[in-house]
N, C-alpha and C positions, 0 to 999 in steps of 0.2 A: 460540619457538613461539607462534603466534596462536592465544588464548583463543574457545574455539567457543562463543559464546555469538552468541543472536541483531544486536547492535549489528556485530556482524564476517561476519553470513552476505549469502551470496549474492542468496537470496530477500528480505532485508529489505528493505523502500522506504519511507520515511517512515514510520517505525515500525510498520509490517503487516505480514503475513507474506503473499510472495505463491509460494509455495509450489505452492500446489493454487489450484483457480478459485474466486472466493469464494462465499460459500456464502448462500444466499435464504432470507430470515424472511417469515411472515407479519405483519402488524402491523396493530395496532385505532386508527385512530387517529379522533378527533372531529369529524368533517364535518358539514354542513350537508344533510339529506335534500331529494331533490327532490319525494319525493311526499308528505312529512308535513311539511317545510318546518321542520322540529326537528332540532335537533341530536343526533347517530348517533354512534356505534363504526362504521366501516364498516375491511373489509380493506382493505391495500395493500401491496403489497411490497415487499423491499429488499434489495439485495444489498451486503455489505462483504468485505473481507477482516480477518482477526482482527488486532488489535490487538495488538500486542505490544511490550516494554518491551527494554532492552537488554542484561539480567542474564538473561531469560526463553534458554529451549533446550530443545528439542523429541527431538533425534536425528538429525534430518534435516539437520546443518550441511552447506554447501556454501560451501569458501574463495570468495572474493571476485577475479575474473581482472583484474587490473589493467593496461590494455593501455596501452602507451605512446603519446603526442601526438604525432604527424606533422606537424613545423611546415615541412617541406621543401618545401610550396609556399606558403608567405607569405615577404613580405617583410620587411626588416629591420623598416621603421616597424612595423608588423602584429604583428612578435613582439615589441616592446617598449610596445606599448601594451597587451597581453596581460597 
C-alpha cells in the first residue's frame, strides 16, 4: 500500500504543493525612492506555491498516475541510448 504522504502525491512538484493556484503576499521590501531619492519599504508582490516537505499531509492525497513510455516509434539506436 503507498504511504499518503506528500513525497507520493499527485500535486507535489519539486517539493510544493501545487494543489490549489498559489496564493499572493504582499511584501515591503527596501527600494530606492524616486522622489526622496532615500531608501523606502515600498510594496511588491509575490506569488508561491506552499512549500512542503515529504513526511508533511494535508488530506487531499492524490496517488500518483504513472503512465507508461511509448517507445514504439523510436528506433533501436534511440531506445538504447535512452
Amino acid at each position: 500500500m503507498t504511504q499518503c504522504t506528500c513525497i507520493t502525491c499527485f500535486y507535489n512538484d519539486t517539493n510544493s504543493c501545487r494543489r490549489y493556484p498559489p496564493s499572493v503576499s504582499i511584501v515591503l521590501v527596501p527600494r530606492m525612492s524616486l522622489v526622496t531619492q532615500k531608501t523606502e519599504l515600498q510594496p511588491t508582490d509575490m506569488a508561491c506555491f506552499p512549500a512542503v516537505q515529504g513526511e508533511h499531509w494535508c488530506g487531499e492525497w492524490k496517488e500518483r498516475e504513472e503512465k507508461p513510455v511509448d517507445l514504439s516509434g523510436m528506433s533501436s539506436w534511440q531506445t538504447a541510448t535512452e
